[in-house]
N, C-alpha and C positions, 0 to 999 in steps of 0.2 A: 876443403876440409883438411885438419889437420893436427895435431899437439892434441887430439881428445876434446878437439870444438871445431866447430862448425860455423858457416860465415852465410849468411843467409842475407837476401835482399829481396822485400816486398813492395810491386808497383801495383799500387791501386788502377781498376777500369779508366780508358780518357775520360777526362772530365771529373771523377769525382775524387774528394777530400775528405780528410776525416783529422777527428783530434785525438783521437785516444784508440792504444793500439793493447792487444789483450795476449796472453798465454794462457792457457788451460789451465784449469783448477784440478780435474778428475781426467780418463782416460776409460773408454768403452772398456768392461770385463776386467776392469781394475777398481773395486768400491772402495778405494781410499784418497784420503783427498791426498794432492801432490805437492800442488801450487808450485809449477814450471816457471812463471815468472824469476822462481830464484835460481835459475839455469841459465840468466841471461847475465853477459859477463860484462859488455858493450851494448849500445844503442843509439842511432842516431836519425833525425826525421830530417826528409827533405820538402822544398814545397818548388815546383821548377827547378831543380837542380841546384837550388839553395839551402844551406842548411837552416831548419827549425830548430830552437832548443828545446829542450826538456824541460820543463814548467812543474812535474812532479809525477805521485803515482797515486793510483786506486789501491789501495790494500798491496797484495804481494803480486799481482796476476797484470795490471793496470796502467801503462806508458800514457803519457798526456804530455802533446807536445804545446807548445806556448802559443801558437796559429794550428790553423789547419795544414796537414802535410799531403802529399801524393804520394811519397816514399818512405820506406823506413829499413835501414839497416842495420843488423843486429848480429851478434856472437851467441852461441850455446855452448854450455860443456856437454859431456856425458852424461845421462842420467839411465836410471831405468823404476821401473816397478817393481809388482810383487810377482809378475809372471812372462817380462820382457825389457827387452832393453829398449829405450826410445830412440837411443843414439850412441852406436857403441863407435867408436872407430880404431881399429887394430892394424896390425901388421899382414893379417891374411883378411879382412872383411873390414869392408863397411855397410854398418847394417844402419836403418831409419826405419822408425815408427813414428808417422808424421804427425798422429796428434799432439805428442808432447813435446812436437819439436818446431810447428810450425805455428805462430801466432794469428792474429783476426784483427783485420778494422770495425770499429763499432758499428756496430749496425750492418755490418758486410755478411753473417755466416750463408748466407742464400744465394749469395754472388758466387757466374764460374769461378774456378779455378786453375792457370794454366803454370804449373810448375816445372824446372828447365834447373838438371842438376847435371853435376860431372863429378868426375871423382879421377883415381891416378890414370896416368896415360897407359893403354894398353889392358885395364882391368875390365872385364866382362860385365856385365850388368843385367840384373831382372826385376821389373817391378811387378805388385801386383795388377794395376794397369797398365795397357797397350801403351806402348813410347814411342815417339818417333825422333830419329836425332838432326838434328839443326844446329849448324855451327861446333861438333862434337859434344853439342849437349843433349840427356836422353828428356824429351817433352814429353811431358803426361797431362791430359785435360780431366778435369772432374766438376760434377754439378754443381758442388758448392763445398765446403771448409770441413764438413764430415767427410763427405765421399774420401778429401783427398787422405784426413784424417787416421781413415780407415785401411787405406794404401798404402804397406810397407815396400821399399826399397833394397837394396842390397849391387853393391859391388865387390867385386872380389878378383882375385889376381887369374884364378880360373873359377868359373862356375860349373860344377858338374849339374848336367838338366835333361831329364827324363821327360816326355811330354806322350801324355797320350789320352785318348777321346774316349769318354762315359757321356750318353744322350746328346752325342752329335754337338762335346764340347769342351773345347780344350781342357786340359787340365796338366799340371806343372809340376815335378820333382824336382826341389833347386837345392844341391848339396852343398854349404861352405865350409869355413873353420877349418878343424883337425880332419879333414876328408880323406886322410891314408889308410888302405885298408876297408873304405865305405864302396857297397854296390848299392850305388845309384839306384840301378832298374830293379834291385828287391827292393828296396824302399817302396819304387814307383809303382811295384807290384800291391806291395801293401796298400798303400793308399786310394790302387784302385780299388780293391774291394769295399772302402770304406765309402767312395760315390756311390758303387752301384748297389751296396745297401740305404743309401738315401734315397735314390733314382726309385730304387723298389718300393721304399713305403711310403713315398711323396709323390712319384711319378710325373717327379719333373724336379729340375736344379733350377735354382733361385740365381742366377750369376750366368754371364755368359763367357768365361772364364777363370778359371779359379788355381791358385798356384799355392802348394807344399812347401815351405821354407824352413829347408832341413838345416838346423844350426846344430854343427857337430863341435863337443868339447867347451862347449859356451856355458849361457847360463839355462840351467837344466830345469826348463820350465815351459811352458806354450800357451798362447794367445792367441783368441780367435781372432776373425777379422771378416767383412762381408763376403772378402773372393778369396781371402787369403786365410793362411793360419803361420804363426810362428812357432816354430818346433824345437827345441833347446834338447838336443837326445843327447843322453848320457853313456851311452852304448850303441854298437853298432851290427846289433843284429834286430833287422826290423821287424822282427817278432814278438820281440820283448820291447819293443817300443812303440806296437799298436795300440795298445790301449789311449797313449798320449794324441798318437794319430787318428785313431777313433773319435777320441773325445771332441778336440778344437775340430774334427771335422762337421758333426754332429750339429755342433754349434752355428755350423753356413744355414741351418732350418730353427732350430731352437736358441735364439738371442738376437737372432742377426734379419732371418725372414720372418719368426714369431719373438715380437716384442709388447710388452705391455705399453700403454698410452704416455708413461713418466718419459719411456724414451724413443717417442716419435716426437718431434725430431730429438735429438742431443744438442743437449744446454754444455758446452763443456764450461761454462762458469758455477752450474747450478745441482749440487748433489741431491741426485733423482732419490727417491724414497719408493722403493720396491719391495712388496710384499711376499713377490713369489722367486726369487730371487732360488729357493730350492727346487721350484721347479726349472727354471734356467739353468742351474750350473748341478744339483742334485739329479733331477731326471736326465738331464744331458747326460751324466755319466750313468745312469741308468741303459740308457738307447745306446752307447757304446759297449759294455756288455753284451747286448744283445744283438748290436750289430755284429759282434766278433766271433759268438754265437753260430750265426747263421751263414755267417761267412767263414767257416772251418777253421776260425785262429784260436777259438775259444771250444772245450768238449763238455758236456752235459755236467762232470765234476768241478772242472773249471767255474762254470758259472754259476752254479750253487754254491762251490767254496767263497765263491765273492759274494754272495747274497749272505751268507753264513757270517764272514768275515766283517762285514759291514753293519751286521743286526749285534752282533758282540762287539764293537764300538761305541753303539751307541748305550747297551746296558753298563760297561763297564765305566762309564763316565756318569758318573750323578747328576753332571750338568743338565742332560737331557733327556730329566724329569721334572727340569725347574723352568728350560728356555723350549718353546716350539718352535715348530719353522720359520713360521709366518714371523714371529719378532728375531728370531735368529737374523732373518734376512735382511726385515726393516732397519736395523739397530748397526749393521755392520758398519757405517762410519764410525761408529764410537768406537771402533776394534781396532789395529791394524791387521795388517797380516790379509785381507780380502777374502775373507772362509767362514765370518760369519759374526759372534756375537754371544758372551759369556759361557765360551768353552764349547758351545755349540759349533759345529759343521752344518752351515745349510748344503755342502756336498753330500754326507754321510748321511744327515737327513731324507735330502731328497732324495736321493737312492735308492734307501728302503722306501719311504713313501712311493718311490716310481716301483717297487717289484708290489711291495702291496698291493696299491692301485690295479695294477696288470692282472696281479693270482683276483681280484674282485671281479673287475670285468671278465676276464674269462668264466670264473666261475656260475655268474650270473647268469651270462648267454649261451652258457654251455661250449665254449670254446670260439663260439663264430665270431667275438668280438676283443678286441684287446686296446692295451693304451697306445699302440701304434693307432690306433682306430680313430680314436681320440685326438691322440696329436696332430692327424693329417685335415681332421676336419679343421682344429686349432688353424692350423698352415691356412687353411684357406678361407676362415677368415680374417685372417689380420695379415696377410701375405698383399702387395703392393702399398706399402710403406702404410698400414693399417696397424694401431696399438690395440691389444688389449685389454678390457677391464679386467681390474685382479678378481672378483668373484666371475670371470666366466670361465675360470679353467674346472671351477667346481660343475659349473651348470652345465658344462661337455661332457663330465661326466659322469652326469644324471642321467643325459641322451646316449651316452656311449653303453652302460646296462640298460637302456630300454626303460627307465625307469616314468612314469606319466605325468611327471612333475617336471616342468624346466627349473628348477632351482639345487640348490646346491645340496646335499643329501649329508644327514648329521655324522654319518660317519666318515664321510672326505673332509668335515669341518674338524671333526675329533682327532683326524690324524695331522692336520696342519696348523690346527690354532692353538690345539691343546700338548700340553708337555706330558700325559698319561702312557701309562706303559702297553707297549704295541702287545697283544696277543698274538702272540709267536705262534704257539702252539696250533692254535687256528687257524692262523693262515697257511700253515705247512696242512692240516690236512683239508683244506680248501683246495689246496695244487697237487694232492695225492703222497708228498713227504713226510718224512718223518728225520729225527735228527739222530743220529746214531755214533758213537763215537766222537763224536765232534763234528761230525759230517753231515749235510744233506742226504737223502737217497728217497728214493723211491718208496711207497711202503709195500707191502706184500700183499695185504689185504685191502684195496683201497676201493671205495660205492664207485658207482657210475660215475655218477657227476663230476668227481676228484677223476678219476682218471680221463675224463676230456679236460679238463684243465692241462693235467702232465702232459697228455701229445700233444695239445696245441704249442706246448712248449717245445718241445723235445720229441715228437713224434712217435710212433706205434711202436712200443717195446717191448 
């Protein structure tokens, strides 16, 4: 690696050949199209240690050598996304995000993958999977072209690494960049709480190690990933930077273990068409709230000023009384930016629709039941590389109110398909609040039922 590119060389299994050699079109938790092909600066096919020539391309994504080759070597530059970099390489870090950096032989994405990198002498290194090093190169194996896809990288001149065990399993603080001035083990502290409020309402971790890749002074953005998440913190007090840490953590259960059917497996040539796309990245940031909540970073104002804050987003925008969710989310290739679709936020959406939904189900069941209830049954059915149908998040929670119908219930349809104005007012005293000042609170007078909604939130007060 080096000058801001990177020199990469792919040898196909013994024995087999291929014609045409591919780069990604799109990037998991980035809905816009990229087309990485144009990152490629060099290329060159081998067939026995002979060179192939280049015969042409497929669109911008698409190498076609003139025979069949066994090898193929190639240059990248830098690129990134809208919420990471694919391949930064600097003076203090080299970071890699291998889907957009690593191409595919036609018809291979199913095939292992055994990848074998280095970087400057003496730089520390952590990936998201286990390494082993051979010839001072760090080895990492994976099941096939996603897995490795989904495994970021990092070298650095030092690595600062926190490691420590939630459910009897590893897990990773890895600090680079501008790291003067950064405690590691608060960080590390932070991000424990954010397992063990997974561990709590899943009751079990989806990965069998998982690592925090604290990008300090970089680009100030984060990316999930299945073991991993990438962290872009803009500040270095990890208090004010849990929410970020919450959130792509959130997402090791919600994107990554619950995924809809578009994306089991990942097409990376084929933009997936998601309808619930607010409950991915909207509810996620909902369940980080709440995990921060209950894990002491967030106080009973706090999270109502964000429910509050969030419901006056969406009135002050006219957008969203014209676009719902559900087409916010479908639509978002037509967008840039990966947030959604004519002025709409399927974040800000899904959000509110995740506090809605929750002040319902509680309400319903009289507190015994909520959208953690929901989501976990969600987890475990589509949890061992299982998709879900986009009308079954409705029909969970039909069954999550007890309701005697397994079908989807017109007012979960009303809040996501339709762009109609939320009844605020109702659902505040559904959960016992009222809004005062500009504020959430409590009300004075509030029936029974309202107040087992309030403590189920926020406990006996």
């Amino acid at each position: 690696m080096g000058s801001g590119t990177s020199s990469i060389e792919m040898k196909l299994p013994e024995g087999k050949t291929a014609k045409k050699f591919w780069m990604s079109a799109w990037v998991p938790g980035d809905y816009q199209r990229w087309d990485f092909g144009g990152t490629i600066t060099e290329i060159s096919f081998y067939k026995e240690g002979e060179e192939v020539k280049l015969s042409g391309r497929d669109g911008v994504n698409g190498f076609i050598g003139e025979e069949e080759w066994d090898s193929v070597k190639y240059r990248v530059k830098q690129s990134r996304g809208n919420f990471s970099d694919n391949l930064l390489v600097a003076a203090n870090q080299i970071f890699v995000s291998p889907a957009g950096v690593l191409g595919f032989a036609d018809g291979m994405l199913q095939e292992p993958v055994e990848v074998a990198v280095d970087g400057p002498d003496g730089w520390d290194f952590h990936g998201a999977l286990v390494d082993s090093v051979k010839d001072g190169e760090h080895v990492m194996l994976a099941k096939n072209h996603e897995t490795i896809g989904d495994s970021p990288f990092v070298f650095a001149p030092k690595i600062e690494k926190v490691k420590f065990e939630v459910g009897n399993k590893p897990h990773f603080f890895v600090a680079v960049g501008n790291t003067a001035g950064v405690d590691a083990q608060a960080f590390a502290d932070v991000s424990r709480k954010a397992v063990e409020q997974g561990l709590a309402l899943f009751g079990e971790l989806p990965y069998d190690r998982y690592t925090f890749f604290g990008i300090f002074g970089g680009f100030p953005a984060g990316l999930e990933h299945g073991t991993s998440s990438r962290l872009g913190f803009w500040g270095k007090n990890p208090n004010q930077m849990a929410s970020l840490i919450f959130h792509e953590y959130v997402h090791a259960f919600n994107v990554k273990a619950i995924r809809p059917e578009s994306l089991r497996p990942i097409d990376p040539l084929k933009l997936p068409k998601i309808e619930s796309l607010w409950w991915l990245e909207g509810v996620t940031d909902y369940f980080a709230d709440l995990f921060m909540l209950r894990a002491g970073l967030m106080n009973q104002d706090q999270f109502l000023g964000s429910m509050q804050d969030t419901y006056q987003a969406t009135v002050r925008n006219s957008a969203y009384s014209r676009v719902s969710a559900a087409e916010s989310s479908l639509r978002v290739w037509e967008t840039p930016g990966s947030q959604g679709y004519g002025g709409v936020s399927y974040y800000a959406k899904g959000k509110l629709i995740g506090f809605l939904l929750d002040v319902m189900i509680r309400s319903k069941t009289g507190g015994k039941s909520d959208l953690g209830t929901m989501n976990r049954r969600l987890y475990e059915e589509t949890k061992n590389e299982k998709g879900y149908y986009e009308e079954q998040i409705g029909v969970l929670y039909s069954i999550a109110i007890n309701w005697k119908y397994e079908v989807t219930p017109g007012e979960f349809t009303k809040l996501v398909k339709s762009a109609d104005a939320v009844e605020w007012s109702k659902f505040l005293l559904m959960a016992g609040l009222v809004e005062r000042n500009g504020r959430l609170v409590k009300g004075d007078d509030i029936w029974p039922e309202a107040k087992l909604v309030f403590e189920s939130f926020f406990g006996k007060k």
